[in-house]
Every structure is written in structure tokens, then in C-alpha cells.
DOTORVEX-950092 format. One record per residue (C-alpha): x, y, z. Coordinates in nm, 3 decimals. Layout:
+---------+---------+---------+
!    east !   north !      up !
+---------+---------+---------+
!       X !       Y !       Z !
...
+---------+---------+---------+
//
This chain:
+---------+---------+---------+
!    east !   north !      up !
+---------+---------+---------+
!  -1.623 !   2.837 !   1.206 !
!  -1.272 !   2.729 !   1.127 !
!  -1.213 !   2.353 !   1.136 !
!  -0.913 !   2.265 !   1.289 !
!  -0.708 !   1.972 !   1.181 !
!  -0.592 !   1.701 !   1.456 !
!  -0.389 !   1.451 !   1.269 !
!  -0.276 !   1.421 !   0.892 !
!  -0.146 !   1.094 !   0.673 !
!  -0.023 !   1.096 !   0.362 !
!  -0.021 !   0.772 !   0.173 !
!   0.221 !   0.699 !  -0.091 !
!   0.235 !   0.296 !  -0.225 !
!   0.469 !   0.086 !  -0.498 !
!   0.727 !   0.380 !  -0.467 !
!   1.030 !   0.144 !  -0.584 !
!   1.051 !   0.191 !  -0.940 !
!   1.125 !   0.580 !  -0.909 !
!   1.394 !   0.740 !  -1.083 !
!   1.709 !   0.739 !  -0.869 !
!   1.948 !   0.867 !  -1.023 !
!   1.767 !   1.166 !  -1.155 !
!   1.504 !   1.412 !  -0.972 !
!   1.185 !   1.218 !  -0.967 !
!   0.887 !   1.437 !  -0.995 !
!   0.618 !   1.209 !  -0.799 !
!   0.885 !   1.216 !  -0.539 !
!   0.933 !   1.620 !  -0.571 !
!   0.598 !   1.671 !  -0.574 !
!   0.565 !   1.438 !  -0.238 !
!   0.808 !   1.693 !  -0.076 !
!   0.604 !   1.983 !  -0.135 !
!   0.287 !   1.813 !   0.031 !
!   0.458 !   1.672 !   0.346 !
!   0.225 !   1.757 !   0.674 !
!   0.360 !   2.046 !   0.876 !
!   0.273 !   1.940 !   1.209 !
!   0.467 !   1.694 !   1.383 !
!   0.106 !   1.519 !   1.434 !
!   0.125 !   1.345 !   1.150 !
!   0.264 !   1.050 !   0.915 !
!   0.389 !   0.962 !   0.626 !
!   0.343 !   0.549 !   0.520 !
!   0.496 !   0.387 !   0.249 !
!   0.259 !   0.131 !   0.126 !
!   0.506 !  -0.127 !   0.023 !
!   0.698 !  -0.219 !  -0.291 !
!   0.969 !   0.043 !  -0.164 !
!   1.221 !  -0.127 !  -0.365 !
!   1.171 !  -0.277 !  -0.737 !
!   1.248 !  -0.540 !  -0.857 !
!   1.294 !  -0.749 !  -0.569 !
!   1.343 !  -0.559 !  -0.240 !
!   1.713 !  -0.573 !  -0.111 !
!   1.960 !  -0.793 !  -0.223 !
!   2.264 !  -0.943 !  -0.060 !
!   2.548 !  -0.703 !  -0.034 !
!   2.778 !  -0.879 !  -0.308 !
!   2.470 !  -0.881 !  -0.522 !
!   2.521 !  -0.674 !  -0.825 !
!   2.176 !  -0.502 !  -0.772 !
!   2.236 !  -0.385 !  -0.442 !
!   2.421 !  -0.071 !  -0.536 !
!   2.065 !   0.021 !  -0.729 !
!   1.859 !  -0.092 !  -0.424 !
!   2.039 !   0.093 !  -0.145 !
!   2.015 !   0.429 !  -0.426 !
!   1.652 !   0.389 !  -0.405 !
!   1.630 !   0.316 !  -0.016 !
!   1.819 !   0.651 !   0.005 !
!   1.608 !   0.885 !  -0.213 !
!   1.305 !   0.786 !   0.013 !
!   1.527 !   0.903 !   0.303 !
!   1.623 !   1.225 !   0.099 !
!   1.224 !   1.301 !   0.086 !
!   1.168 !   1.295 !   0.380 !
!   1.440 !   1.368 !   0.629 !
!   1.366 !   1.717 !   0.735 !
!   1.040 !   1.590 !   0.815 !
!   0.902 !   1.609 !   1.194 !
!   0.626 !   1.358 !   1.162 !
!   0.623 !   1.004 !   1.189 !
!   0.774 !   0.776 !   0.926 !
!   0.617 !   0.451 !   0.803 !
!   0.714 !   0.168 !   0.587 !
!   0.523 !  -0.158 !   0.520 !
!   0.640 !  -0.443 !   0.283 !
!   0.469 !  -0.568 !  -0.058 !
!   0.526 !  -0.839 !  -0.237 !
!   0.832 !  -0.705 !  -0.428 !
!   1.035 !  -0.639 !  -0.056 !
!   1.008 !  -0.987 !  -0.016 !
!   1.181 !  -1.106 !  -0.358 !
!   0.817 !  -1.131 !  -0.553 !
!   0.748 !  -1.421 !  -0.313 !
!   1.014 !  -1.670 !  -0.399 !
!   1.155 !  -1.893 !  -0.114 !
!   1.420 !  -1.646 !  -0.025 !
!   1.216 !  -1.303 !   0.024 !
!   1.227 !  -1.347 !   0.378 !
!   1.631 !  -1.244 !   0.372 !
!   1.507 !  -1.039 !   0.098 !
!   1.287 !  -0.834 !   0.349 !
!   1.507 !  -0.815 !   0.666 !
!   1.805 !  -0.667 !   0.487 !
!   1.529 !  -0.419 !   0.408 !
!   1.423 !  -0.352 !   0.718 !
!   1.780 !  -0.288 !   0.828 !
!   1.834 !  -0.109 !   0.538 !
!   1.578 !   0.181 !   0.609 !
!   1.589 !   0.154 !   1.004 !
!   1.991 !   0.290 !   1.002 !
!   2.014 !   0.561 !   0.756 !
!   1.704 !   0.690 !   0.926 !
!   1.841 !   0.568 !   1.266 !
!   1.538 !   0.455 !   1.392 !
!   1.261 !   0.197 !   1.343 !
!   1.061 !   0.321 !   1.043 !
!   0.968 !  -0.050 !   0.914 !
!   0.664 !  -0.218 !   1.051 !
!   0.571 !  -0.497 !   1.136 !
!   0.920 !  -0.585 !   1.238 !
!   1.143 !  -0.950 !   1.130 !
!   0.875 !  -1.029 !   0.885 !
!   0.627 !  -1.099 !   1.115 !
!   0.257 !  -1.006 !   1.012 !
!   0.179 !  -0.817 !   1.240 !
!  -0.101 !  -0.676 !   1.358 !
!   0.126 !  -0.389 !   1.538 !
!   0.018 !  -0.031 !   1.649 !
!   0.204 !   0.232 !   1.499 !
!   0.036 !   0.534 !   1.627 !
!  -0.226 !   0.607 !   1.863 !
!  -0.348 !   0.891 !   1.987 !
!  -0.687 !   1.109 !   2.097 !
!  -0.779 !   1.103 !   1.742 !
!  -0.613 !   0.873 !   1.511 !
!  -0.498 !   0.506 !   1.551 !
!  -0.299 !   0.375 !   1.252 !
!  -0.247 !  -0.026 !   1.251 !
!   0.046 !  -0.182 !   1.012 !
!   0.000 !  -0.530 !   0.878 !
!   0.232 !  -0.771 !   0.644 !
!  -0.052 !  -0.898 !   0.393 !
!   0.246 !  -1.021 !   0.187 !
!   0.314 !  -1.292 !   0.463 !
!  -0.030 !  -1.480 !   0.387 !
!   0.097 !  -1.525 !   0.031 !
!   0.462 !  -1.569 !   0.109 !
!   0.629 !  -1.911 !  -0.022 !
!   0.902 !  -2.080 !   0.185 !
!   1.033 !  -1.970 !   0.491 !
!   0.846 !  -1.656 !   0.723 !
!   0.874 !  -1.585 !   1.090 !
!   0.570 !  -1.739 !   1.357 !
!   0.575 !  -1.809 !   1.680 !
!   0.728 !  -1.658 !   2.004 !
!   1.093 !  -1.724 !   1.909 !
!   1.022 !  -1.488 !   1.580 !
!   0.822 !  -1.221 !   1.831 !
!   0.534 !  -1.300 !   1.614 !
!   0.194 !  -1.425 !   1.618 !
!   0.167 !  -1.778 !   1.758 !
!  -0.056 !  -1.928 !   1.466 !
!  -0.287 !  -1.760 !   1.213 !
!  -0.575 !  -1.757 !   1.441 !
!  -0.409 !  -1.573 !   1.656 !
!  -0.314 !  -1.299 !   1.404 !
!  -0.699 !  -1.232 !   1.340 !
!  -0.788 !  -1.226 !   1.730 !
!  -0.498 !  -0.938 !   1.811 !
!  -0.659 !  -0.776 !   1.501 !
!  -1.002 !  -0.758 !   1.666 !
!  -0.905 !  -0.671 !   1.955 !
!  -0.672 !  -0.358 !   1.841 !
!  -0.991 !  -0.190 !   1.693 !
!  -1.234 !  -0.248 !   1.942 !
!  -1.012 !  -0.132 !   2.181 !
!  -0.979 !   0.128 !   1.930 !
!  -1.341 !   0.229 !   1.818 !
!  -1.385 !   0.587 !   1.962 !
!  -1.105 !   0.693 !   1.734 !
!  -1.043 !   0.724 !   1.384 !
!  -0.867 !   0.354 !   1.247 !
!  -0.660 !   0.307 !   0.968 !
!  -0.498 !  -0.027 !   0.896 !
!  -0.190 !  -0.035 !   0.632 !
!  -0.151 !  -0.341 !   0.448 !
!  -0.028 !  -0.374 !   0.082 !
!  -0.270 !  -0.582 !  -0.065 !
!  -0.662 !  -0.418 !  -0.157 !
!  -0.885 !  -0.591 !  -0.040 !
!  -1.174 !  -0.423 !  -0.331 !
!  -1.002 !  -0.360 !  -0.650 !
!  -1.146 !  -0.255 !  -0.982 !
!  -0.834 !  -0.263 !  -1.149 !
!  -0.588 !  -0.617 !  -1.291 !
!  -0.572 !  -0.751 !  -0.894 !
!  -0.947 !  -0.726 !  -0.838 !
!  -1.019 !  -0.914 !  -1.147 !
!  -1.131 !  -0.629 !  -1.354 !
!  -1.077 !  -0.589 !  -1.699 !
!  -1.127 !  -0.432 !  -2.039 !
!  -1.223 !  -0.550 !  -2.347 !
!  -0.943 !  -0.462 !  -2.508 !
!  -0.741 !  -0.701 !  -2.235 !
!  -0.943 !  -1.019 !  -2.397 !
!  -0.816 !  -0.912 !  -2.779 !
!  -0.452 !  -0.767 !  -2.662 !
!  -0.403 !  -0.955 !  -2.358 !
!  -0.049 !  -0.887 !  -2.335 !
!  -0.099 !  -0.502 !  -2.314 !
!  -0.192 !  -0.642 !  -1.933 !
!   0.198 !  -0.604 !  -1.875 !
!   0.319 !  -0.379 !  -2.147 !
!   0.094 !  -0.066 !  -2.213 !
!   0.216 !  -0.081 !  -2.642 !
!   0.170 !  -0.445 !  -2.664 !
!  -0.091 !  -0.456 !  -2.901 !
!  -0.092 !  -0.782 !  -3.045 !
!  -0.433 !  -0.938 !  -3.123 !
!  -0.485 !  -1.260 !  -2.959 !
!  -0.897 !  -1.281 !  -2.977 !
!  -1.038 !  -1.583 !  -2.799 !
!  -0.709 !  -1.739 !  -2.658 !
!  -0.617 !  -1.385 !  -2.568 !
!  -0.960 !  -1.432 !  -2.232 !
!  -0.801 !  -1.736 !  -2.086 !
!  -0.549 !  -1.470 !  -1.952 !
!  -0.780 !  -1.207 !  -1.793 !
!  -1.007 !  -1.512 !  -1.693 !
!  -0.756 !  -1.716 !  -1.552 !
!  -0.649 !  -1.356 !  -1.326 !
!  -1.032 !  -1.317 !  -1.218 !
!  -1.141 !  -1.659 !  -1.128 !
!  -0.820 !  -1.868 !  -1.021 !
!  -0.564 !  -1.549 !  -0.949 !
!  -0.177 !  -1.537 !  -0.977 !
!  -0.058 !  -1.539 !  -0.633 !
!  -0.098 !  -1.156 !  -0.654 !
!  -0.505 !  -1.150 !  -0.715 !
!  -0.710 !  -1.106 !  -0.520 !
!  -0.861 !  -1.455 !  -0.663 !
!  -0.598 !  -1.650 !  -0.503 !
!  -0.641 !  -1.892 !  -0.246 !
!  -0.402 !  -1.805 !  -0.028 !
!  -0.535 !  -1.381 !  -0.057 !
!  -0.875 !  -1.483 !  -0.087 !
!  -0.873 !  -1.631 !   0.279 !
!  -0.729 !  -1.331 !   0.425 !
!  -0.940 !  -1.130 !   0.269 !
!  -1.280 !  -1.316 !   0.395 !
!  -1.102 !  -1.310 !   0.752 !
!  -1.029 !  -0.921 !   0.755 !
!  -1.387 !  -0.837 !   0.590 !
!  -1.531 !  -1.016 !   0.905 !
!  -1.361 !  -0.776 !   1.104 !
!  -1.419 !  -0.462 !   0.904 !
!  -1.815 !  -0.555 !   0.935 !
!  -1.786 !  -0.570 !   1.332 !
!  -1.625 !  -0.188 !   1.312 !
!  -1.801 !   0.017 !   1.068 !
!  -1.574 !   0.332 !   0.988 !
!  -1.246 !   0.189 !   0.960 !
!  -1.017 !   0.319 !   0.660 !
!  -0.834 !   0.019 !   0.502 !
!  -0.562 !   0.170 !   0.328 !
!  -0.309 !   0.001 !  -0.007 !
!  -0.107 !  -0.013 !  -0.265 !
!  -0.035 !  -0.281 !  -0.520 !
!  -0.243 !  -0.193 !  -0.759 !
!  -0.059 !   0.123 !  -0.947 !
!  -0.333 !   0.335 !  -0.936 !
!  -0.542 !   0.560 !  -0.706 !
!  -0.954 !   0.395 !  -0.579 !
!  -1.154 !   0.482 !  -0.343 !
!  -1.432 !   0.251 !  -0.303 !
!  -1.689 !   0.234 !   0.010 !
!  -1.826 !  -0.078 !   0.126 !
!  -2.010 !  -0.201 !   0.408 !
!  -1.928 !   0.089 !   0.595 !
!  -1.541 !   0.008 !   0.529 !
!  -1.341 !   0.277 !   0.317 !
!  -1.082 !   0.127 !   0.111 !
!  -0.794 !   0.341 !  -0.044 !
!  -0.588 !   0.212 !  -0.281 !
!  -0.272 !   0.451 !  -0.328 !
!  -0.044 !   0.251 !  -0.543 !
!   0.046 !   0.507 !  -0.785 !
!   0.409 !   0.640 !  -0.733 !
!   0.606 !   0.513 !  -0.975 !
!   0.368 !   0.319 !  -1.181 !
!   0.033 !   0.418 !  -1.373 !
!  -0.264 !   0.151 !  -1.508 !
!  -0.580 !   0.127 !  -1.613 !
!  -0.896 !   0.128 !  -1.344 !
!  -1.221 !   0.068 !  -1.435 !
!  -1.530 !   0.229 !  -1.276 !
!  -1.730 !   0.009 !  -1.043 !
!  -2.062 !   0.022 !  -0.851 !
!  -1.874 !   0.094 !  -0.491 !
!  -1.619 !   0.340 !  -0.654 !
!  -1.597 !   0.689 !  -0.543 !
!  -1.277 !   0.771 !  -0.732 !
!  -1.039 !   0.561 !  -0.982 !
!  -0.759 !   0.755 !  -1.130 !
!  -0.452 !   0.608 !  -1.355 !
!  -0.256 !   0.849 !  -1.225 !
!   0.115 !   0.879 !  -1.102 !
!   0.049 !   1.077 !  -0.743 !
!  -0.078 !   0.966 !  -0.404 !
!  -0.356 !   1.025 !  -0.109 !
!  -0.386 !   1.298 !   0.183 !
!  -0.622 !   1.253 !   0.480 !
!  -0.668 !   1.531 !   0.722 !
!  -0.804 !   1.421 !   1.068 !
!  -1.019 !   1.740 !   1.219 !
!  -1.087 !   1.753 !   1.574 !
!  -1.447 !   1.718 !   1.518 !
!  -1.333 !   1.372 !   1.364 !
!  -1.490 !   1.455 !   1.065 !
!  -1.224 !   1.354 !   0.759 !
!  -1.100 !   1.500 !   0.435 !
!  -0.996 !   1.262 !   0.175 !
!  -0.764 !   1.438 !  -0.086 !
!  -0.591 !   1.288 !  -0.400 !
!  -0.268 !   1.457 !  -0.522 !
!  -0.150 !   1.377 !  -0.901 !
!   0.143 !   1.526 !  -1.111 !
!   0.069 !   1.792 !  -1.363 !
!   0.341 !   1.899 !  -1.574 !
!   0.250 !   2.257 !  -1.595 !
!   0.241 !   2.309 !  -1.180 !
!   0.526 !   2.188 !  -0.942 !
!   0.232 !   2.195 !  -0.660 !
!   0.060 !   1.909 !  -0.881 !
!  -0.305 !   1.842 !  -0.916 !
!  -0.619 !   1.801 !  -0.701 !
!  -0.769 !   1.498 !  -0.895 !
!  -1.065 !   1.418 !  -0.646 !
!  -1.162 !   1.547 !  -0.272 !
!  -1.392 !   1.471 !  -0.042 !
!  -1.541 !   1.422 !   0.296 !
!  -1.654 !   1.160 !   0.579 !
!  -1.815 !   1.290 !   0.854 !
+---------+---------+---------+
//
């Protein structure tokens, strides 16, 4: 018998360094796999805009910013599905004190040349905020970036946000009970497992060339001193590790919750690769891979690791079973590759 599909998402992350002023072939390839149906989405898993998200208008990187903003639009504009873009830490200025302004000239950015509201959550706030929901499928955008943000960030009423952090964790709860009959996925930028740089995972190499951590040809030896890098990542974390204070407790807080709900697809980017790892019942997808490509290692609660440029499909059936597809470039065939496929029933 013929399964029939309900609902499909494809999930593209840290799309910001793409080539803009040539054709970029992550983003060509994208094109060719867009869903058919208008029963389906497409969500930008933040870091839509290197280096910094968008800068002021008389800001001599804005020209480059806005050129990027519109070759996302280009993508996808003949598109009948729904749109969706979330914010990483990049969008909001690599966390300095300013990447609030950073992130709401974003937002207004992307929601006029697609004249409509494509960025979630909205003004910064971090959400939790229902983006679609349906018989099948309901797909909830967070800010993780907010939790780490320094300086100012929206809360309260006045902002139309949460009115303290508590409160952020309740609305959470309560959007996936409300929600458990269906399928849930919940965007946020920030993985929550990693076994890649983020998660604290590293190679031995990392410990003797530490500095190939941030440039692939940086091979210079630095044995001994070299481990206070890579052990400094795992155990204390840059404000981007999961290690860090500041992600750690959000983490613990939203691993509570995935517990409760068994099922529930956790989906990110961040980390420029492509993981799928199952854990207590939680599926975690990592799709950070668009413009970017690094190492991942494998790990006991991995089902797929890739460094890859390409991206993740998920096909909803009406029997709610679920087909998990990863799409990478190949050189050799415009249509790409099928790295890794499978299925939760």
C-alpha cells in the first residue's frame, strides 16, 4: 500500500556564509528539493547572515548583508509552503551588547522583501511561539541565542515576551502537551547533544594542532599546551558550548521537558555539520551544514554524523510514521546525494 505523505520540512541551518555574488550550489541544490505541496515548510536554522547578522544601514557591511538576505529570498520565492527563519548567535552580532539592534534590523530585513512575517520568535523575544499546527505536524520556534545573549534583550509584557525565565519553560510545556497527539518539532539554533567542537568532542589531532579547531590547514604542533584549548571548550565552554553556564542551564531545563514528551524532534544548527542522535526518546537533528563543513565524531547515541555541506528532509505520512532524509552536494549530480535515510514509526 502506498504511503501517503501529510506534511514535509526541510531543514537548512548556518546558511550565512554562502556565496552571494555567485550561484551557490548548497543553495541550488536546496531549490531542486523544495516540498511541492503547500503543506509544508522550509526553516532556516539561524546564522542567516555571517559575520554578524545585519548591520546599520550606513554600515559598510550592510550592502553584503542585505545581498545575502536576498539570495535566501531568491531560493525560495516561488515556493507555496511556509517560510521559517530563526536567529543564531551570529544574527545577533556574535553576542556582543548590541546584537539585539543587530537582530531586529534582521527581522525587518527578511519580513519586507518577503512581505510577510517569516522571522520567529518576533522583537527578539525567546519565544516559545507556534509556527504551524495542524492534524499532523506542530512545529515550535525558539530563540536559544537569547539565554546566552550579553547586554540588552526584550522580557516582559511591554517587549510581547515572556514575563521571566520561568515563565518561558511553563509556555514550553504547555505547547507540547497540548500538542502530544501530533508530531512536534521545536527549532532552536543551539544542539542540545553534539558530537562535534560545541558538544565538547574532539580529536586527537585537536590536542597536537589545536588551532586547526578554526582553520582546517592550520597545522601547527602545539602538544601539551595545544589540550588546554579543546579542554577548556569541553569542561568550561566559550559562550557557544554547550559547556557554558549560561547554555548548560537551558539545556537541563529543555531536557526536563523532552523527558515528559517522548517523540519530540528537536531540531539545529550551529554546529556546521549534519547528526542525528536519539536520546531518551528525544530525536535531535543537527542541520548546520549550508555553508560550512567540520569534523563530527561518532558517538554512542549517533545515528548519522556527516561533514558535509547539504541539509535534512522529513516527510510526515498520514500514518504519522516519519522519514528522516539527509541531502549533501555531489559534484557529479545537480540532484545531490542521499548521505543517510531512515525511519521513525
Amino acid at each position: 500500500m502506498h504511503k501517503k505523505i501529510g506534511y514535509e520540512v526541510l531543514l537548512v541551518g548556518d546558511s550565512g556564509n554562502i556565496k552571494y555574488a555567485q550561484e551557490d550550489k548548497l543553495l541550488e541544490l536546496l531549490k531542486k528539493h523544495l516540498p511541492k505541496e503547500e503543506n509544508s515548510c522550509v526553516c532556516f536554522l539561524g546564522d542567516n547572515i555571517y559575520p554578524k547578522g545585519m548591520p546599520a544601514a550606513n554600515d559598510t557591511a550592510r550592502k553584503e548583508a542585505e545581498e545575502i538576505a536576498k539570495k535566501h529570498f531568491e531560493v525560495v520565492k516561488n515556493y507555496t509552503g511556509e517560510v521559517v527563519f530563526i536567529p543564531g548567535n551570529h544574527d545577533w552580532n556574535k553576542g556582543k551588547e548590541d546584537g539585539w539592534q543587530y537582530l531586529i534590523r534582521q527581522e525587518e530585513y527578511f519580513n519586507t522583501i518577503f512581505n510577510k512575517q517569516v522571522f520567529y520568535p518576533k522583537n527578539g523575544c525567546p519565544g516559545p511561539v507556534e509556527i504551524t499546527k495542524n492534524e499532523n505536524v506542530c512545529i515550535i520556534a525558539i530563540d536559544t541565542q537569547w539565554w546566552m545573549q550579553d547586554g540588552d534583550k526584550p522580557i516582559g509584557i511591554k517587549s510581547g515576551c515572556i514575563d521571566n525565565e520561568r515563565d518561558f519553560f511553563r509556555k514550553l510545556n504547555t505547547m507540547v502537551s497540548e500538542n502530544q497527539d501530533k508530531r512536534i518539532i521545536i527549532l532552536g539554533h543551539h544542539p542540545i547533544y553534539s558530537y562535534s567542537m560545541h558538544g565538547g568532542k574532539y580529536k586527537i589531532r585537536h590536542h597536537v594542532f589545536p588551532l586547526t579547531l578554526y582553520r582546517k590547514k592550520a597545522y601547527v604542533p602545539l602538544p601539551f599546551v595545544g589540550s588546554l584549548i579543546p579542554l577548556y571548550r569541553k569542561y568550561v565552554g566559550a559562550k557557544e558550548d554547550i559547556a557554558h553556564p549560561k547554555y548548560s542551564y537551558l539545556r537541563k531545563r529543555m531536557k526536563a521537558i523532552f523527558k515528559r514528551y517522548p517523540g519530540i524532534m528537536y531540531v539545529s544548527g550551529h554546529e556546521h555539520n549534519l547528526q542525528y542522535i536519539e536520546k531518551y526518546g528525544t530525536h535531535h537533528i543537527i542541520s548546520g551544514a549550508a555553508s560550512k563543513s567540520t569534523y563530527v565524531i561518532k558517538g554512542k547515541y549517533s545515528k548519522f554524523g556527516l561533514s558535509a555541506k547539504g541539509f535534512f528532509l522529513l516527510k510526515f505520512y498520514t500514518d504519522k510514521s516519519i522519514k528522516i532524509e539527509a541531502i549533501v552536494t555531489n559534484p557529479y549530480n545537480e540532484m545531490g546525494q542521499l548521505a543517510y535515510q531512515s525511519w521513525i514509526v
